[in-house]
N, C-alpha and C positions, 0 to 999 in steps of 0.2 A: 445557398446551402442545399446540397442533392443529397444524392446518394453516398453511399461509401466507398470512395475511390481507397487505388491500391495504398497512396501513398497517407491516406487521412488513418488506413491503419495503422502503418507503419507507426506512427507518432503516438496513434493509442497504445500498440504495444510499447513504443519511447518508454513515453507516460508509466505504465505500467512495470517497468523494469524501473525505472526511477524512485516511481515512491515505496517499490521492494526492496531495493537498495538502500532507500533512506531509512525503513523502518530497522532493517539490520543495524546498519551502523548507531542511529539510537540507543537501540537495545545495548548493543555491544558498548555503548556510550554511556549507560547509565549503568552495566551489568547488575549487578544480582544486590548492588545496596539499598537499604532499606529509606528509601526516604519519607514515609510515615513518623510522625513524629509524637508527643505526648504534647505538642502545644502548634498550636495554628502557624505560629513564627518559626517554629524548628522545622514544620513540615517546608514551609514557604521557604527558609532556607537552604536544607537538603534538596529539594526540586532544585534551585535557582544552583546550586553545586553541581546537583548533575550533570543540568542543561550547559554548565559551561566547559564539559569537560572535551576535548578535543574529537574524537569520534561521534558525541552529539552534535557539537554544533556542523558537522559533517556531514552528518545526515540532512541535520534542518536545511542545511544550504543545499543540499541536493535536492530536496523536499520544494524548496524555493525554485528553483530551474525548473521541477519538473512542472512546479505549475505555470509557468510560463509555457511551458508545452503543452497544458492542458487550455491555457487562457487562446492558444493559436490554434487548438482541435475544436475546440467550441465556437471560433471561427467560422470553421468548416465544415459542420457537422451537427445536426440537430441533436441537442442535447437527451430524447429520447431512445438514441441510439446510441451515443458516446456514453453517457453514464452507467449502462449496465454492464457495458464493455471492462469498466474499473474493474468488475468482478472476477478478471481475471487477477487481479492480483492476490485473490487471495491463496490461489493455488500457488504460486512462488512463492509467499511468505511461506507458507504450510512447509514446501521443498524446502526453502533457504535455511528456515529455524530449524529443522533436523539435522542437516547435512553440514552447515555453517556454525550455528549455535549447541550442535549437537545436543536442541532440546528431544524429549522422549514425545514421539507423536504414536500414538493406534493407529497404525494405516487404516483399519478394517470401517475406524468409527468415519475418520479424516474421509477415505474415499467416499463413503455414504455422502456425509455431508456435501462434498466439493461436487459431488454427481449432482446432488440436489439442485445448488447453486447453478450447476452450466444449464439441470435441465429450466428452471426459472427463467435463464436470463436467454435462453432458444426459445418459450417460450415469449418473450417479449419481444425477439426477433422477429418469431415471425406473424407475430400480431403486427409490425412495422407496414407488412405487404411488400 
């Protein structure tokens, strides 16, 4: 395990386009019903409704691949480096849920934050050396 070659990124972004993807299709897999319930067993069976409905389990399975692309990045790649790399995915989710889910995002707060994030994780970069 070296550096970070072209192609170990490659497979971080994979990674990261992956479980962006799987997070949507969830979402979109569970949409907007309430599975909260008034008893332990009503909530545990709306959860287990959800999860079975076709766009979830679509996600999870993608969700499942993509960790196999993470189990092959962690391979090759010191995990001090590959884990803060994840933190890109928070920015696609942010894009996808607006644009895909046409959820309501504040760009003004969202960009504050996401600034925050990249500058966090350039800091850990180049604490790497």
């Amino acid at each position: 395990m070296g550096e970070l070659s072209a192609s170990s990124f490659a497979l971080i972004c994979l990674f990261v386009v992956m479980v962006s993807l799987a997070q949507i299709l969830m979402k979109l897999g569970v949409g907007s019903r309430r599975v909260v319930s008034s008893s332990p067993v009503g909530t545990f069976r709306n959860v287990l409704s959800a999860a079975c409905q076709p766009l979830t389990v679509a996600g999870l399975m993608v969700y499942v691949a993509a960790t196999l692309v993470w189990l092959y990045v962690l391979s090759r790649v010191p995990l001090s480096v590959a884990y803060p790399m994840m933190s890109m995915s928070y920015f696609l989710v942010v894009f996808l849920s607006a644009t895909l889910l046409r959820e309501r995002v504040d760009w003004r707060l969202a960009a504050a934050g996401l600034v925050l994030i990249s500058g966090g994780v350039t800091c850990i970069g180049l604490g790497m050396g």
